[in-house]
C-alpha positions as CSV (number, residue, x, y, z in Angstrom):
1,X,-33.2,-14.7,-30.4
2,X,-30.5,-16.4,-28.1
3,X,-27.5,-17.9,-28.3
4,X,-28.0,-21.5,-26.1
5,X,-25.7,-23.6,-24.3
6,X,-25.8,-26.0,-21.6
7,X,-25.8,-24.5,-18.0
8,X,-23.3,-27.2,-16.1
9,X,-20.5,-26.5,-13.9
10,X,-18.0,-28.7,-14.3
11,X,-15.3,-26.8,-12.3
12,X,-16.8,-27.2,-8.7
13,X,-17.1,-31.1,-8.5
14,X,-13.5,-30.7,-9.1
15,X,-12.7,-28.7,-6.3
16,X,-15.4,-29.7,-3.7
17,X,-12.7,-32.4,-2.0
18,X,-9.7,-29.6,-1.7
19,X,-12.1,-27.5,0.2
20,X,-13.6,-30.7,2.3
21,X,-9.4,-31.5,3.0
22,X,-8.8,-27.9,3.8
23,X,-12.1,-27.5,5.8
24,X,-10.6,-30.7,7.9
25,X,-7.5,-28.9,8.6
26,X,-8.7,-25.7,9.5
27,X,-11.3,-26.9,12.5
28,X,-8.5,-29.3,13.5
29,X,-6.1,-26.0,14.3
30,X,-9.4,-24.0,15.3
31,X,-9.4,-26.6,18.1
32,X,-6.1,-26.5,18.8
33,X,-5.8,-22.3,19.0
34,X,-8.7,-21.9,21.3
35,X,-7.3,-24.5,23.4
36,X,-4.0,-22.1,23.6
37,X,-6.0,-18.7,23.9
38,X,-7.4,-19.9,26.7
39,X,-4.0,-21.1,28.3
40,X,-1.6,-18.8,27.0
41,X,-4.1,-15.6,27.7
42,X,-2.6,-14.3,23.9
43,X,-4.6,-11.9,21.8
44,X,-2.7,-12.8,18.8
45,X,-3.7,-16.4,19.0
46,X,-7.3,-15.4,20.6
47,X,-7.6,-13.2,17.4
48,X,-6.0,-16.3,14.9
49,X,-8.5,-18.7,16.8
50,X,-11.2,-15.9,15.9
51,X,-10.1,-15.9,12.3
52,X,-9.7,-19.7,12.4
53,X,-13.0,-19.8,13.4
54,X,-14.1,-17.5,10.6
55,X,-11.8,-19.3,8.1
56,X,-13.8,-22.9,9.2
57,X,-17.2,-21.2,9.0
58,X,-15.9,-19.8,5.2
59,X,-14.4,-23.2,4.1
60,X,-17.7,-25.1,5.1
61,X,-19.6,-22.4,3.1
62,X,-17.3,-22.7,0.0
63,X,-17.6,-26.6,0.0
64,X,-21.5,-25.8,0.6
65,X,-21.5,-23.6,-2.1
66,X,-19.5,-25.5,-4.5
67,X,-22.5,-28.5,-4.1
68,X,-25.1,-26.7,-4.8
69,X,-23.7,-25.0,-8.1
70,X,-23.4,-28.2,-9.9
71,X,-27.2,-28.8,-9.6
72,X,-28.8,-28.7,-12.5
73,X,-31.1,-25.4,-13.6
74,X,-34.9,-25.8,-13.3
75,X,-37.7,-23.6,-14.0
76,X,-37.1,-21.4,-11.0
77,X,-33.8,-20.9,-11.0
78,X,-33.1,-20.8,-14.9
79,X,-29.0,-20.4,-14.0
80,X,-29.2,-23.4,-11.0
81,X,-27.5,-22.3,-7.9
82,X,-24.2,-20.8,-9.8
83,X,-24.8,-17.5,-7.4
84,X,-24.0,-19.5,-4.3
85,X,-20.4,-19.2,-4.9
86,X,-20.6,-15.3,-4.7
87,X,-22.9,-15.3,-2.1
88,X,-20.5,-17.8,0.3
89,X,-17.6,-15.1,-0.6
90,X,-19.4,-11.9,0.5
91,X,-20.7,-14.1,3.6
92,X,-16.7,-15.0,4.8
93,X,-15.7,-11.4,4.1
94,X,-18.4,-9.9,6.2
95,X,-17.6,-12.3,8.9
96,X,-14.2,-11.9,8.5
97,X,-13.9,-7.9,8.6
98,X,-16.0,-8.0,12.1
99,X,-12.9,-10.3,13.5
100,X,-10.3,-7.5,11.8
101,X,-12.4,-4.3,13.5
102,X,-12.6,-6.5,16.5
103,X,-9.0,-7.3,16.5
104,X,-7.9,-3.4,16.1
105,X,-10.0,-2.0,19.2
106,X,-8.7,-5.1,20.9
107,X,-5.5,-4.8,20.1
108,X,-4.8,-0.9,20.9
109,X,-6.7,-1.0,24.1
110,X,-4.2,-4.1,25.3
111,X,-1.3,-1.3,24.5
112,X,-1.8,0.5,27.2
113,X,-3.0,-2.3,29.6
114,X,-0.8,-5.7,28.2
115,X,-2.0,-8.9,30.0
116,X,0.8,-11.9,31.3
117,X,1.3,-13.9,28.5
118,X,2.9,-17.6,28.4
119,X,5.5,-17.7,25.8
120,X,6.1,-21.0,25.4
121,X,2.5,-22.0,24.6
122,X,2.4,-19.1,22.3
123,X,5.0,-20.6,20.1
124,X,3.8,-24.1,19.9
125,X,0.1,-23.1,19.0
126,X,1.4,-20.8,16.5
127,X,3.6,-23.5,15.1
128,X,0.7,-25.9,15.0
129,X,-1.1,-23.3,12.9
130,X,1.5,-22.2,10.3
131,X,1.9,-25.9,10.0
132,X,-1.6,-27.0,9.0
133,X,-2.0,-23.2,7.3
134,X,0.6,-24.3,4.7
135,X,-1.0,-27.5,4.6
136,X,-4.1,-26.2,3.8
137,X,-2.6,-23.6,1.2
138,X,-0.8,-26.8,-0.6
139,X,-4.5,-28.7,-0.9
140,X,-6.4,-25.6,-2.1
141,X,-3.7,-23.5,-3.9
142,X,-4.4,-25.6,-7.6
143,X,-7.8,-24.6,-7.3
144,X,-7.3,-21.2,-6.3
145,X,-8.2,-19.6,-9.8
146,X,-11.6,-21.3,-10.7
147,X,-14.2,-19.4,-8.8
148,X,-14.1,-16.4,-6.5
149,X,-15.4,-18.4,-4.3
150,X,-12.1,-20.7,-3.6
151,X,-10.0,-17.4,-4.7
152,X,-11.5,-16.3,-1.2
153,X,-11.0,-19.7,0.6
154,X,-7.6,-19.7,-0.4
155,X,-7.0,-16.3,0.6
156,X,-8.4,-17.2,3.9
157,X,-6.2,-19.9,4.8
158,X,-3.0,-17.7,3.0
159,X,-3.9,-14.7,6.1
160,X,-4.2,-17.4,8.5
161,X,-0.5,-18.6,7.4
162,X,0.4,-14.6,7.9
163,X,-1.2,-14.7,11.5
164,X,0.8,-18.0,12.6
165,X,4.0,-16.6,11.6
166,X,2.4,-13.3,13.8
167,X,1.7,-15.5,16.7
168,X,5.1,-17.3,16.5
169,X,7.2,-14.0,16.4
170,X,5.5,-13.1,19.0
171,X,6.3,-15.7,21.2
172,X,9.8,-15.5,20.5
173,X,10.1,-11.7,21.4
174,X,8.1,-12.2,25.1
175,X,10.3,-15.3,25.8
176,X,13.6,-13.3,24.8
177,X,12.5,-10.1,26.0
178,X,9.6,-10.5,28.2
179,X,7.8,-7.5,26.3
180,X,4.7,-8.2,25.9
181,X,2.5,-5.4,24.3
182,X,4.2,-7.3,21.3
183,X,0.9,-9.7,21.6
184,X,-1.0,-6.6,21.3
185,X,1.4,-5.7,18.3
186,X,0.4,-9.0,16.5
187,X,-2.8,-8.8,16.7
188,X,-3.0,-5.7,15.3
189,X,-0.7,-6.5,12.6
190,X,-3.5,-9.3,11.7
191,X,-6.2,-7.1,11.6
192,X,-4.5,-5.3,9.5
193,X,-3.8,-7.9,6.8
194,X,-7.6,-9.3,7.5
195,X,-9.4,-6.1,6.7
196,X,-8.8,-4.8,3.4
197,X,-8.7,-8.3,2.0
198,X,-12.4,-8.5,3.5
199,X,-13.4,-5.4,2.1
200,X,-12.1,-6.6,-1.2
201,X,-13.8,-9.8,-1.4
202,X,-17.1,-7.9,-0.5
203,X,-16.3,-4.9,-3.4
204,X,-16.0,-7.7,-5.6
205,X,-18.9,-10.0,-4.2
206,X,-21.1,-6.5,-4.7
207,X,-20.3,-6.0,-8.2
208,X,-21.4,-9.2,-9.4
209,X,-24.9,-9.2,-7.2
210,X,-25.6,-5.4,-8.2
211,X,-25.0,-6.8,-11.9
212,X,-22.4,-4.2,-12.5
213,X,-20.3,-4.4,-16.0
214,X,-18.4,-7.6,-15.6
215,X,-14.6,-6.5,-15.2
216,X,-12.5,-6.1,-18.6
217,X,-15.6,-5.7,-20.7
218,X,-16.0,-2.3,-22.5
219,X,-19.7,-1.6,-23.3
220,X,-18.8,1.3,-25.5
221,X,-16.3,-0.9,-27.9
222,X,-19.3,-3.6,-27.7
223,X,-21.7,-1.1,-28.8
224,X,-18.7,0.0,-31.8
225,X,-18.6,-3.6,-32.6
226,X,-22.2,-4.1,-33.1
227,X,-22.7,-1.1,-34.9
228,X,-19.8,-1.9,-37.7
229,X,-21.6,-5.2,-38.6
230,X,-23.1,-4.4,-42.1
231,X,-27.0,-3.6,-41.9
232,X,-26.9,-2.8,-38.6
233,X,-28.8,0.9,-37.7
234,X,-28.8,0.7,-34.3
235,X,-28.6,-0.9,-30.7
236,X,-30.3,0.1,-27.5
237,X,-31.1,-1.5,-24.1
238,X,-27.5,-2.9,-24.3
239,X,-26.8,-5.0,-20.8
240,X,-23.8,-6.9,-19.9
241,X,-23.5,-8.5,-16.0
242,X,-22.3,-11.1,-14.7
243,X,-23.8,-14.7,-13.2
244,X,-20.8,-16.5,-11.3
245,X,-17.7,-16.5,-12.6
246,X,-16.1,-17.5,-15.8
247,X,-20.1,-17.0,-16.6
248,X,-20.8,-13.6,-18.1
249,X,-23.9,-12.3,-19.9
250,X,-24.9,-9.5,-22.5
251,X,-28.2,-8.9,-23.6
252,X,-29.0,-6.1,-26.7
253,X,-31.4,-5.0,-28.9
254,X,-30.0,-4.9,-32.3
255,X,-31.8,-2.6,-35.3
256,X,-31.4,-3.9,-38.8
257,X,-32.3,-2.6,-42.1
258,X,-36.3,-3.9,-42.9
259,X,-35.0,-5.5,-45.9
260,X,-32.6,-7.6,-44.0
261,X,-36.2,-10.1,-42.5
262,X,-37.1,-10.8,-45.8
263,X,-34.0,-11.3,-47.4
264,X,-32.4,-13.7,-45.1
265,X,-29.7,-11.4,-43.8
266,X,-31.3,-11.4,-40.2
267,X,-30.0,-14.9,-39.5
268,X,-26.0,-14.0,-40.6
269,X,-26.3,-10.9,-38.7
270,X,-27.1,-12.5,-35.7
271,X,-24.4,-15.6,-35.9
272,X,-22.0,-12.4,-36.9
273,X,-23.5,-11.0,-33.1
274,X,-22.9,-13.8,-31.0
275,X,-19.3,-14.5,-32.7
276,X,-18.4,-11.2,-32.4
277,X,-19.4,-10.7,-28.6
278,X,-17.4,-14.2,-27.7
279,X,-14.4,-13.8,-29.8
280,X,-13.3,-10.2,-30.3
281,X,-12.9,-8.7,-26.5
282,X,-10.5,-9.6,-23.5
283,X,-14.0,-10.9,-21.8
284,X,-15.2,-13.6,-23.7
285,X,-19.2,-13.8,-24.0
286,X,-20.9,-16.7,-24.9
287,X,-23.9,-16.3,-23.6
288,X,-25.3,-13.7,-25.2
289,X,-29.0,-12.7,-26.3
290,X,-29.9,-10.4,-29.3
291,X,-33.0,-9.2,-29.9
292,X,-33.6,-7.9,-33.8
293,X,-35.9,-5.8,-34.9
294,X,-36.8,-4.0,-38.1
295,X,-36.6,-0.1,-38.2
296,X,-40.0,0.5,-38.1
297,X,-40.5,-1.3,-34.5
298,X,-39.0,1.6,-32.3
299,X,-42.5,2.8,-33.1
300,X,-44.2,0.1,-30.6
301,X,-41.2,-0.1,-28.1
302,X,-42.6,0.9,-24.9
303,X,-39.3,2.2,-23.7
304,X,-35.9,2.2,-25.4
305,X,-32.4,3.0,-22.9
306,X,-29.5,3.7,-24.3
């Protein structure tokens, strides 16, 4: 016995045309940093351009993704393409973490051997960037709260900004000072803000694909709930995960008195179910899929988990 309701996404035609704005912006500045890697001879913008180049590849993935989850379910794919969104975020964060790890070895091993870097290349480039990063945060930062999947594009383009003002600072010390491990410095410094965010993003990318508990739901209270409802004997197989987000799902079998299928209890019981499972916890579940069954049928279950 379910609990229907219609499949759509409304949120991501919404947001497809901040990503396709910010996606602009982003390869515009990628352009313009490996232009100024190459002159300048900077790690710190050599590693932005990387994570510019990571942050392009992650916006075009998000818009991508964003598409396809507002086509329609079919037969094949009963829940449409509403995945994408967490499979574009774990894609970014992998790709970004390999730019952070490359960025550390990089960065240490210029410590002790610093290359000639020009200065006042340095600064412009890094201007350009934090210029079109804060761009790019004002496009995408209404959006930022729908999906993980634009949580992670905004958080790609809010490091960037972090790595401009990296790149700039370090400009300014080499043309003041003329020290210039402080390239090395900077790049560090933005492998160190790229790498746990990655890991992050991929933690939380893993916990929806391995159909983990969705965060915020307590099974045990659930399983209290159920069993409080009058009639109830019993619950087993009790399953809660999640699809995409804003989108989780609970599955249970439910045992009721025998009395209650001839009586006309079962259907109150379950309405009782499904209003209890979307109303009474901090995660709200609408989707939600009870099986009842009379006491004598744990004699024919095949298997029963707790």
């Amino acid at each position: 016995m379910t609990h229907d309701h219609a499949h759509a996404a409304a949120g991501p035609a919404t947001h497809r045309r901040r990503l396709a704005i910010a996606f602009g912006i982003t390869a515009s500045i990628l352009v313009a940093e490996v232009i100024g890697a190459l002159w300048t001879g900077s790690l710190a913008l050599l590693v932005d351009a990387g994570h510019m180049l990571t942050d392009a590849g992650g916006l075009l993935m998000a818009l991508i993704a964003a598409s396809l989850t507002l086509r329609p379910a079919t037969p094949e794919r009963t829940w449409g393409w509403r995945r994408a969104e967490v499979l574009a975020a774990g894609a970014q964060a992998t790709v970004l973490l390999g730019v952070g790890l490359y960025a550390l070895i990089e960065g240490v091993r210029r410590l002790f051997d610093p290359p000639e870097v020009t200065s006042t290349g340095l600064l412009v480039f890094g201007i350009v960037g934090l210029v079109g990063n804060i761009a790019s945060m004002a496009v995408l930062a209404g959006g930022r709260g729908a999906s993980l999947n634009m949580r992670a594009a905004f958080l790609e383009v809010v490091n960037d900004a972090l790595g401009s003002v990296a790149v700039i600072v370090s400009a300014v010390v080499i043309a003041t000072t003329g020290w210039t491990r402080i390239d090395a410095l900077a790049g560090i410094l933005i492998a160190a803000l790229i790498v746990p965010r990655a890991l992050k993003i991929l933690r939380e990318a893993g916990h929806v694909l391995l159909e983990s508990t969705p965060k915020g739901l307590d099974l045990a209270a659930v399983r209290r709930h159920i069993l409080a409802v009058p009639h109830v004997q019993g619950v087993h197989d009790l399953h809660a995960t999640q699809i995409a987000t804003g989108l989780p799902v609970l599955t249970a079998h439910v045992v009721l008195e025998d009395a209650c299928f001839s009586d006309g209890h079962a259907p109150r019981i379950l309405a009782q179910l499904q209003d209890c499972v979307a109303e009474h916890f901090d995660v709200s579940v609408e989707h939600s899929t009870f099986q009842l069954e009379p006491e004598t049928h744990s004699a024919v279950e095949h298997s029963i988990h707790d």
